[in-house]
PLY file of the C-alpha trace (Angstrom):
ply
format ascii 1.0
element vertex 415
property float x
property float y
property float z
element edge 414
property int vertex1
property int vertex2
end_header
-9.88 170.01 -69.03
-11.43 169.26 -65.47
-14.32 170.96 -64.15
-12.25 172.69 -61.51
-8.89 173.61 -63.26
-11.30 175.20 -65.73
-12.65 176.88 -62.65
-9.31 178.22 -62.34
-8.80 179.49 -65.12
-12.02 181.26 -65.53
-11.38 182.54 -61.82
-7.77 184.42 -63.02
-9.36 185.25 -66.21
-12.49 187.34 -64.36
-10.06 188.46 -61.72
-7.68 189.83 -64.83
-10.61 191.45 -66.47
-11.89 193.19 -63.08
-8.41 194.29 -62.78
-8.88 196.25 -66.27
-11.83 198.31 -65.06
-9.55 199.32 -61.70
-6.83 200.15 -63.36
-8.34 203.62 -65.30
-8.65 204.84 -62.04
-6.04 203.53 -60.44
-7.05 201.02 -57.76
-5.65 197.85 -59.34
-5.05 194.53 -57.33
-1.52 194.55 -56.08
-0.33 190.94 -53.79
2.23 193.90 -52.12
-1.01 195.59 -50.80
-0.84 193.19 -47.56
2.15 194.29 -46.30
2.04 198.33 -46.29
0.05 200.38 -44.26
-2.69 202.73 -45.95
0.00 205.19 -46.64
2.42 203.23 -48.20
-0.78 201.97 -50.60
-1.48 205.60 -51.33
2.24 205.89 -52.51
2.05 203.55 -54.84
-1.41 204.73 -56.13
-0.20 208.14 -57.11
-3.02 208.16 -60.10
-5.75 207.01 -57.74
-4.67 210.17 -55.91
-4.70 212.67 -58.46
-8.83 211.20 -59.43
-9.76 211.31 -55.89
-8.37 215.08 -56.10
-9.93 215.47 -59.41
-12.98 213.71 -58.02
-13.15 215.80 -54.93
-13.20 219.24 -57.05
-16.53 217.61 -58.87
-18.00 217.12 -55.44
-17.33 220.26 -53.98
-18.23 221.88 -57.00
-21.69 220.14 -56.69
-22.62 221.06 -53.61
-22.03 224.76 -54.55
-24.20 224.42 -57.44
-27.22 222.51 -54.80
-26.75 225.29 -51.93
-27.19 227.88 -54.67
-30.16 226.06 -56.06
-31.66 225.96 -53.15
-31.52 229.74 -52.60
-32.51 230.71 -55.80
-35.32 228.22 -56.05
-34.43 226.46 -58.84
-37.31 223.64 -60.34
-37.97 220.28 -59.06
-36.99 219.71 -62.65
-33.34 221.09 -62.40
-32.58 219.27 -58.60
-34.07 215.68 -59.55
-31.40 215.95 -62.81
-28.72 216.90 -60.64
-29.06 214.31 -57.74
-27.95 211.10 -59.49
-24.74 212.95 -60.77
-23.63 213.49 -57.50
-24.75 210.05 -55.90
-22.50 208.41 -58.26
-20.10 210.57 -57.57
-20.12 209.77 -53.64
-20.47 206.09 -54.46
-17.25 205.97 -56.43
-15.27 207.66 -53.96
-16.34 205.28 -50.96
-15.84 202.54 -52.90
-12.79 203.22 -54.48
-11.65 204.28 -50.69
-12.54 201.35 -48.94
-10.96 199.27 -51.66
-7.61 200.74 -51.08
-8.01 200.67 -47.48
-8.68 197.14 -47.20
-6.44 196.13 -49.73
-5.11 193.51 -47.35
-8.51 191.74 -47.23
-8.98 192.01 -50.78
-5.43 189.93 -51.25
-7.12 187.53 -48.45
-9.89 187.04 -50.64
-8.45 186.14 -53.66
-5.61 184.04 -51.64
-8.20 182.30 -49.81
-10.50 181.67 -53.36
-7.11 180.40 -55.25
-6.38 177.95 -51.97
-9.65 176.52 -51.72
-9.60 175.16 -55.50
-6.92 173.66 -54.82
-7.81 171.78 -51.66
-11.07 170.60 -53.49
-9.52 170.12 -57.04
-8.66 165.87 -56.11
-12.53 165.50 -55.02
-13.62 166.81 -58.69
-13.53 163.32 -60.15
-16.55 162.14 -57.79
-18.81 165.20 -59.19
-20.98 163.94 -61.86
-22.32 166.14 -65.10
-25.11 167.28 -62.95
-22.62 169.01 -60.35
-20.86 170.16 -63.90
-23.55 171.79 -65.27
-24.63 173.76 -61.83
-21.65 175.50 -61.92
-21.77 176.16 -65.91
-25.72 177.95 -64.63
-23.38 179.89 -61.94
-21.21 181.51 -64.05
-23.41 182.03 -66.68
-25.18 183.95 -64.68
-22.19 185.97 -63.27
-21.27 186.57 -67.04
-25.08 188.19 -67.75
-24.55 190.43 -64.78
-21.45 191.75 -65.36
-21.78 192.32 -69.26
-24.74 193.78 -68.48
-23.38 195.80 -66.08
-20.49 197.07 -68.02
-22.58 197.60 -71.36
-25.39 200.14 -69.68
-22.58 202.05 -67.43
-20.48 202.62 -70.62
-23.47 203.72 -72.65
-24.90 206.07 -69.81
-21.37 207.66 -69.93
-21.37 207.46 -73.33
-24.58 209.23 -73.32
-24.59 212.07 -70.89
-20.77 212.84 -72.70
-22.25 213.70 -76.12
-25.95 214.57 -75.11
-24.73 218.25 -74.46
-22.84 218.11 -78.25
-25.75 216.81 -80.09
-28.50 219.46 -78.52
-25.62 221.86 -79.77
-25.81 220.90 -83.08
-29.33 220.58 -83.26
-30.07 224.29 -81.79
-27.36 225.59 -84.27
-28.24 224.31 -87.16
-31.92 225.93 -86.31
-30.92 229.02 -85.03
-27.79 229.73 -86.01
-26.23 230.57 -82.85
-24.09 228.73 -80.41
-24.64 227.78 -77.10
-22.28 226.36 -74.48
-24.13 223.13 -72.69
-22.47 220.93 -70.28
-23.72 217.00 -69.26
-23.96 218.05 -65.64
-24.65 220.76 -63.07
-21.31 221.83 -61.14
-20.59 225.61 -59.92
-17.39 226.55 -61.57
-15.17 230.20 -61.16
-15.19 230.30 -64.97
-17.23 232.05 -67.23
-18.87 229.09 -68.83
-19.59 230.86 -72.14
-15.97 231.30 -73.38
-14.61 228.61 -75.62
-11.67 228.21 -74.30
-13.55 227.80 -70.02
-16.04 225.74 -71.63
-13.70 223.10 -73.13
-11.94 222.72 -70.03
-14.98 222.47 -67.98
-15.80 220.06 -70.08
-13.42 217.94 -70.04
-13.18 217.47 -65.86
-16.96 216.75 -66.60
-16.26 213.93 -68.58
-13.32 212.41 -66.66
-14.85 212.94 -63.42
-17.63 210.61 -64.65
-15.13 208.17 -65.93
-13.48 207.87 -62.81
-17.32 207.45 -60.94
-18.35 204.87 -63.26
-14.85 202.67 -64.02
-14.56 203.24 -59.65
-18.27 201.08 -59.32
-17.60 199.08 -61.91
-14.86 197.77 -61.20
-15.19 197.76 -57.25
-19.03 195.81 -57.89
-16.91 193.59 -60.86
-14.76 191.95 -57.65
-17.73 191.66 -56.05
-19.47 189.55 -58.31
-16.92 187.66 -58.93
-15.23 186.82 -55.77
-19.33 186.43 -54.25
-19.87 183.74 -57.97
-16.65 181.61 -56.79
-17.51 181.73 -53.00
-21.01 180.10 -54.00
-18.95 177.40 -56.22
-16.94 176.45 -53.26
-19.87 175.97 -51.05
-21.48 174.12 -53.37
-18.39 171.81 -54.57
-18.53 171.67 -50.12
-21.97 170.40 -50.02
-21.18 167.72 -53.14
-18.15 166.58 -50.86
-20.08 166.51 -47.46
-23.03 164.55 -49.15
-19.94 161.97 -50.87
-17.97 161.30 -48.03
-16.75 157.67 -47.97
-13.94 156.30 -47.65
-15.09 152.98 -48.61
-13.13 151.07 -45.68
-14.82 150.33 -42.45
-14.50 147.35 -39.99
-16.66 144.71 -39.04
-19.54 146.45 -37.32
-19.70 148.56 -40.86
-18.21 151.56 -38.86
-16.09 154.07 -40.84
-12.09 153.87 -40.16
-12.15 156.48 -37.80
-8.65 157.84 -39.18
-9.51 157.83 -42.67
-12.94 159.41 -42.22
-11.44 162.15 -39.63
-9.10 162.89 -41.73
-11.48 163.77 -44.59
-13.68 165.55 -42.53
-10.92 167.90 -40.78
-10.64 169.07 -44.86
-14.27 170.11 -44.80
-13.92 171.76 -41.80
-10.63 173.73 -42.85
-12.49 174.54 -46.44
-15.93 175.86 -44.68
-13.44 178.09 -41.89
-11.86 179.38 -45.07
-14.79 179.86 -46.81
-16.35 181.79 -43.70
-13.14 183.80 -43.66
-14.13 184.97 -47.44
-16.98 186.21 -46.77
-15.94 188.45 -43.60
-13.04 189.66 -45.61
-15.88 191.12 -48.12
-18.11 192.51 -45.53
-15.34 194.10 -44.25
-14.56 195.10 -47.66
-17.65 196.27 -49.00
-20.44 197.17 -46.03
-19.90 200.58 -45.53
-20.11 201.49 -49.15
-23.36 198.84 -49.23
-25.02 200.92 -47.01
-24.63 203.97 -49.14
-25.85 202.05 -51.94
-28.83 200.87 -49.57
-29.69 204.30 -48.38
-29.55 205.87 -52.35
-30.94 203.14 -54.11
-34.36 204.39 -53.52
-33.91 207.80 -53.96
-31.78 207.23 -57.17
-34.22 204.93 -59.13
-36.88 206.89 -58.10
-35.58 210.58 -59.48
-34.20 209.08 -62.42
-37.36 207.46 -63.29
-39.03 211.01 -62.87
-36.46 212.64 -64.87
-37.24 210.02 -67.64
-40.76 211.13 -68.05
-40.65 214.64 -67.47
-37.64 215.11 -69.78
-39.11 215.97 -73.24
-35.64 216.04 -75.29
-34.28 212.45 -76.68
-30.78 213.47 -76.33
-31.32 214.18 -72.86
-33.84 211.48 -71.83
-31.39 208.62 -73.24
-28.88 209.00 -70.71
-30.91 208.86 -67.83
-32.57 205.45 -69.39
-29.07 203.82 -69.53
-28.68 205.38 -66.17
-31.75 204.21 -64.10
-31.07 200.42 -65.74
-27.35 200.91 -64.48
-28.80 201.92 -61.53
-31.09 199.41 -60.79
-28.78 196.28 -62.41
-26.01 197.56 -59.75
-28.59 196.86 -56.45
-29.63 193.74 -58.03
-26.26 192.60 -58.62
-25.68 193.02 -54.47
-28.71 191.81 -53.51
-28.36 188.21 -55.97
-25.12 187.42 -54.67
-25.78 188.20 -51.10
-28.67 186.22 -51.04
-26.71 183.61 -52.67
-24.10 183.43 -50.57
-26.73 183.06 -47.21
-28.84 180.38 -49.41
-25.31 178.37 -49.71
-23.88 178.94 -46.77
-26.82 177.39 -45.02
-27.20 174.37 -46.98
-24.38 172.90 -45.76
-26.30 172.02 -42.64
-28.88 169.82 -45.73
-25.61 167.92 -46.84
-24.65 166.97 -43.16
-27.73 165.43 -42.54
-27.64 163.97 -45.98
-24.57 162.04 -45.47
-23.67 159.28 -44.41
-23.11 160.42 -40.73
-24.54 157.39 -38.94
-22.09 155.41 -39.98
-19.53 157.67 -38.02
-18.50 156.87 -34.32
-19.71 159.10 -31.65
-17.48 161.66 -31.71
-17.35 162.36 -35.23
-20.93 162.25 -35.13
-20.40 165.07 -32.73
-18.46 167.20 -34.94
-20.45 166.90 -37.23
-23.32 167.88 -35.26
-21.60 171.10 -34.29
-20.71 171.68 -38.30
-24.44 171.68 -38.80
-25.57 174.23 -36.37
-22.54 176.01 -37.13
-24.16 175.74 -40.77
-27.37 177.17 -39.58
-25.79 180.66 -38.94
-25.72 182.31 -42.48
-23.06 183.69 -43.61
-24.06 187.22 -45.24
-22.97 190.65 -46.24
-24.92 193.38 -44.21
-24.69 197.06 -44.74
-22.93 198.07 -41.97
-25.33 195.52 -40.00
-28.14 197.80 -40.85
-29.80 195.19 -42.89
-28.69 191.82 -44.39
-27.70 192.30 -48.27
-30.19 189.59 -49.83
-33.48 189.87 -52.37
-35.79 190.81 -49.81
-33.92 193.91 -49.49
-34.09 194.40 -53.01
-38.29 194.58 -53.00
-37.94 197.07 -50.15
-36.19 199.18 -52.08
-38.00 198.85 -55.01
-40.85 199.24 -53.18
-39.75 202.62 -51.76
-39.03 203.54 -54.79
-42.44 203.21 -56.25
-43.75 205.33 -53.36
-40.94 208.48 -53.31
-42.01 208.19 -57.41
-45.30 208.73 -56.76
-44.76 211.02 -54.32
-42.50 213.27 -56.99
-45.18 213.12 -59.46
-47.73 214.51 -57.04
-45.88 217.75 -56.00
-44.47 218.03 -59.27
-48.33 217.90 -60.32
-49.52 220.60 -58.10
-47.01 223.22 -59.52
-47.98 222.66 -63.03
0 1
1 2
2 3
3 4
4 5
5 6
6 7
7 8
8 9
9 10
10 11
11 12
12 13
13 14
14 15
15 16
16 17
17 18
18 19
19 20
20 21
21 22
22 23
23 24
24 25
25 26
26 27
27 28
28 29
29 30
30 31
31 32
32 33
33 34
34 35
35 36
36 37
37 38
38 39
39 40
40 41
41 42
42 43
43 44
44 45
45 46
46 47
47 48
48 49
49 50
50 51
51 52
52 53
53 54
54 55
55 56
56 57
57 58
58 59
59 60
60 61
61 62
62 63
63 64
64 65
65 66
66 67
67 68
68 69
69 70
70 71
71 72
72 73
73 74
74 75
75 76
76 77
77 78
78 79
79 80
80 81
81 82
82 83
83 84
84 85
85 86
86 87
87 88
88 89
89 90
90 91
91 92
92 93
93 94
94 95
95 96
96 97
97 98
98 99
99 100
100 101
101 102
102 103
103 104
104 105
105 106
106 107
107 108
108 109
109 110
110 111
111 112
112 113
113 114
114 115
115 116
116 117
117 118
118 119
119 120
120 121
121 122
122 123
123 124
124 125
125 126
126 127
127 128
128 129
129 130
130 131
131 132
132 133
133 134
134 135
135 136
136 137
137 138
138 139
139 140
140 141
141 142
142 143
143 144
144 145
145 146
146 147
147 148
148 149
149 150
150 151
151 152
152 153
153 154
154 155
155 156
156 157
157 158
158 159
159 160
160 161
161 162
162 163
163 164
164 165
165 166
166 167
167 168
168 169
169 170
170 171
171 172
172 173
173 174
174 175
175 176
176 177
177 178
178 179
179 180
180 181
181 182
182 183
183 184
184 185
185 186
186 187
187 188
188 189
189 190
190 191
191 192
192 193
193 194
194 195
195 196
196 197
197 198
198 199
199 200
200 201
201 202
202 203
203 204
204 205
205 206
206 207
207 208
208 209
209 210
210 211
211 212
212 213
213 214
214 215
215 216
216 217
217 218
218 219
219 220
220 221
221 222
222 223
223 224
224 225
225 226
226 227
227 228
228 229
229 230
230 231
231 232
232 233
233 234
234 235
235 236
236 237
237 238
238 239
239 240
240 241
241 242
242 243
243 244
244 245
245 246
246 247
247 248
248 249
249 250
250 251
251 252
252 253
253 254
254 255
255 256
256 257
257 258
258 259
259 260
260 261
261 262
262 263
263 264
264 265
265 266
266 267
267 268
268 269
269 270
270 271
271 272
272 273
273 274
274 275
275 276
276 277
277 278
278 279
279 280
280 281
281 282
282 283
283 284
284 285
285 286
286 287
287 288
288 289
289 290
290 291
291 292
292 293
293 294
294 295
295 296
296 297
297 298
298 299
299 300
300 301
301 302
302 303
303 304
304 305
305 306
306 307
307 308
308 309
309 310
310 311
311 312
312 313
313 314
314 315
315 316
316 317
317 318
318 319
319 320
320 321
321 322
322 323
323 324
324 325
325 326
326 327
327 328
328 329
329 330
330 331
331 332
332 333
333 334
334 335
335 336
336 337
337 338
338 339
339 340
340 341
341 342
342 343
343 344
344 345
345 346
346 347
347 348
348 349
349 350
350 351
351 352
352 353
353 354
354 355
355 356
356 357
357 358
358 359
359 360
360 361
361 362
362 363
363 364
364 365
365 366
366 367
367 368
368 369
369 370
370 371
371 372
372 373
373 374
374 375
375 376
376 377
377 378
378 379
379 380
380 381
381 382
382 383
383 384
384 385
385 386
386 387
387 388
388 389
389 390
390 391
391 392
392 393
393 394
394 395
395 396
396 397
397 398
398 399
399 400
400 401
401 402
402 403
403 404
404 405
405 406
406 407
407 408
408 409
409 410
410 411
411 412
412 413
413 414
């Protein structure tokens, strides 16, 4: 099998396995999606609806439970464990939102993906087994991310679900008595120590973290992937810029102007589409990016205090899965948008590594303007706040460190 029909395949594969993760809440890819409206999408998401309602009680519920905290002056303690519950919770909805809403550009996406392999697939034979093995490193990579990804999500909702149930057993089997935990804080009407409340309580608990996590999941899965095959197409369009030759020219050792233009108007048609990808995902995703931008910090940092302060196991695992969830999810952003500027921008190194002066003047002219064209990165920002790349990634880490620090210092002065 080729390089890129197996690129295919893997690409349909991935995009079949993200679509697993969206479907639990019920945001699944759908090739309709581009010709209804945002109501006619909501229509025929009827589940997504009832999670978002489901999801929305959580929320509301959470807030209750802060504003009374806050009057009743509940411990540092008590607020840090509360504050990544509802982060995640606000983070699935947007996501999950946005994906609906832009459904359209999610189908361009994928369209646009499927048509460039196609337009590239007769250049494959000219790629040798270094090209080969680049891509092999790409998605290799894209496979450690996402497994990753999936694995710590699962077993932080794994986690925080039976946490509660084993610190019941425990205390029972010590005491003797019974007593009614839950995995997170959210105000209910109920009286929380009958059986019969605290099983139903418990239960929207549990789903409304299943809907948060399988919402980022699978919303951060298309990312990655869609981000891994965009930085295989600008690769396979550097190869083919750097290999141009048609291997006919006249007598002054000129290219055939026709035969050269006409493989260069491909390049150009495969980099416009390829530009178009990457605006469709900004579009997509940089609203909800600047969320995760503006959390990160906060997040990482609170569940890193909640880690050391926490003195139970069964409570202290799930924020361990959690902060490595937490902290895999930026980096996953941050890799591929960096990776899609440091691509994007070496197209501009294959112009100039090509054969150009053998071109008349004015292909040498377009391909002049395809290199400064080059030169302009193309990126994902959050909400043009702040380009998504790894230097954003330190900056949050680094304000991290310092809001830990700070937490540990208060938190020190009252004990």
């Amino acid at each position: 099998m080729q390089q890129k029909s197996r690129e295919k395949v893997l690409f349909e594969k991935y995009l079949r396995r993200t679509n697993k993760l969206l479907n639990i809440t019920g945001i699944h890819l759908n090739e309709k999606d581009s010709n209804r409206s945002l109501t006619q999408r909501l229509r025929h998401r009827w589940f997504y609806c009832i999670n978002t309602i489901w999801l929305y009680t959580a929320i509301i519920g959470q807030i209750k439970w802060f504003m009374e905290a806050i009057t009743t002056n509940k411990g540092i303690t008590e607020i840090t464990y509360f504050m990544p519950c509802i982060t995640l919770c606000f983070i699935g909805y947007f996501k999950a939102y946005d994906f609906v809403k832009y459904a359209h550009c999610v189908n361009e996406v994928v369209d646009n993906l499927r048509k460039l392999q196609n337009m590239s697939l007769e250049k494959q034979k000219y790629r040798d087994e270094v090209e080969k093995e680049m891509l092999n490193n790409i998605l290799r990579i894209y496979n450690i991310f996402t497994n990753l990804h999936v694995y710590t999500y699962f077993l932080g909702l794994l986690s925080f679900s039976i946490g509660p149930l084993l610190t019941m057993a425990v205390y029972y089997y010590s005491t003797g008595k019974i007593i009614y935990m839950l995995p997170f804080f959210i105000w209910y009407p109920l009286d929380k120590t009958k059986l019969i409340n605290w099983v139903i309580i418990y239960i929207h608990q549990i789903w409304t973290a299943v809907i948060a996590v399988f919402t980022v999941l699978g919303s951060d899965n298309f990312f990655a992937t869609c981000s891994t095959f965009v930085n295989i197409q600008f690769y396979c369009l550097h190869y083919d810029i750097e290999k141009i030759d048609t291997g006919t020219r006249n007598k002054k050792g000129r290219y055939v102007n026709y035969v050269f233009r006409g493989q260069f108007k491909q390049i150009i048609k495969r980099h416009k589409i390829l530009i178009d990808c990457v605006n469709f995902m900004e579009t997509i995703y940089t609203k909800s990016i600047l969320f995760n931008v503006a959390t990160s910090s906060v997040i990482i940092c609170v569940t890193g205090f909640n880690i050391m302060i926490i003195d139970h196991i069964t409570m202290m695992i799930p924020f361990i899965f959690f902060l490595v969830a937490a902290t895999l999810q930026i980096v996953v952003l941050c890799y591929y948008g960096d990776k899609i500027m440091q691509y994007s921008m070496e197209i501009s190194d294959a112009v100039y590594n090509s054969k150009w002066y053998l071109a008349d003047a004015k292909i040498m002219k377009d391909l002049l303007f395809l290199s400064i064209r080059s030169r302009r990165a193309c990126k994902i920002t959050a909400y043009q706040f702040t380009d998504l790349n790894l230097n954003t990634f330190g900056k949050i880490m680094g304000r991290s460190w310092s809001y830990f620090a700070l937490l540990q210092t208060i938190y020190g002065r009252k004990n």
